[in-house]
N, C-alpha and C positions, 0 to 999 in steps of 0.2 A: 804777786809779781813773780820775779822769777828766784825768790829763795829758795831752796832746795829742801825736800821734806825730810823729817826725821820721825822716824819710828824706833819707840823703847819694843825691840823684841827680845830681849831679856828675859829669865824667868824667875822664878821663886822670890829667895828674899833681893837680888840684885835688880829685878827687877819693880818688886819693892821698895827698895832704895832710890834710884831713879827716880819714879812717880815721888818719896817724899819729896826729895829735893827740889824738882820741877815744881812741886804746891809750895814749897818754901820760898821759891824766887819770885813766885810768880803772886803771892801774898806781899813781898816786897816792890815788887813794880805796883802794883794795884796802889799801895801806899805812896810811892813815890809821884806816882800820876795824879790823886787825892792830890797833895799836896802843890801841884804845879799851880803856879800864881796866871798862867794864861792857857790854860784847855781850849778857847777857841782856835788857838794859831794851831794846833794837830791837828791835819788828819785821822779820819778815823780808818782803823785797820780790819782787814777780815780775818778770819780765822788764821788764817796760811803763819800771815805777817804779826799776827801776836803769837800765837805758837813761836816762829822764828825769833822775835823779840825774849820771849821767857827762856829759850835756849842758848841763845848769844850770853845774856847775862851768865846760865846758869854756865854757859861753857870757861867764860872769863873769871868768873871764881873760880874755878877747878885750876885754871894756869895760875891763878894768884898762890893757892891753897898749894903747887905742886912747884912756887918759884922758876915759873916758864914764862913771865911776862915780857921780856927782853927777846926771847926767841920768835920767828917768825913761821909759823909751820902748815902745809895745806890745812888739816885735819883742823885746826886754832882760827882761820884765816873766816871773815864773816863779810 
């Protein structure tokens, strides 16, 4: 749809770090999805929109982790 792509152009270890956290979230969704008591009522999503899905979470920990959740900011805004 029309979410907005993101690219880790990062390098060395930061960009390192990135990719883990992104496998870390996104082992988390997998599970959380596992878990949902009605998988029929989703849609299924393509690439774009699970990407954007694994980054929304991973973005909303980071304001958790950095006590920005109260604050309203482009850069945060999904």
């Amino acid at each position: 749809m029309g979410a907005p792509r993101l690219h880790n152009i990062a390098t060395g270890q930061t960009h390192a770090m990135i990719q883990r956290a992104y496998e870390r979230v996104e082992i988390e969704v997998m599970e959380d999805m596992a878990r949902c008591g009605r998988p029929g009522e989703h849609r299924t999503l393509d690439v774009h929109e699970y990407e954007w899905l694994i980054y929304t979470d991973l973005m909303w920990k980071v304001k958790v982790a950095l006590g920005e959740t109260n604050r309203v900011e482009a850069l945060w805004s999904s």
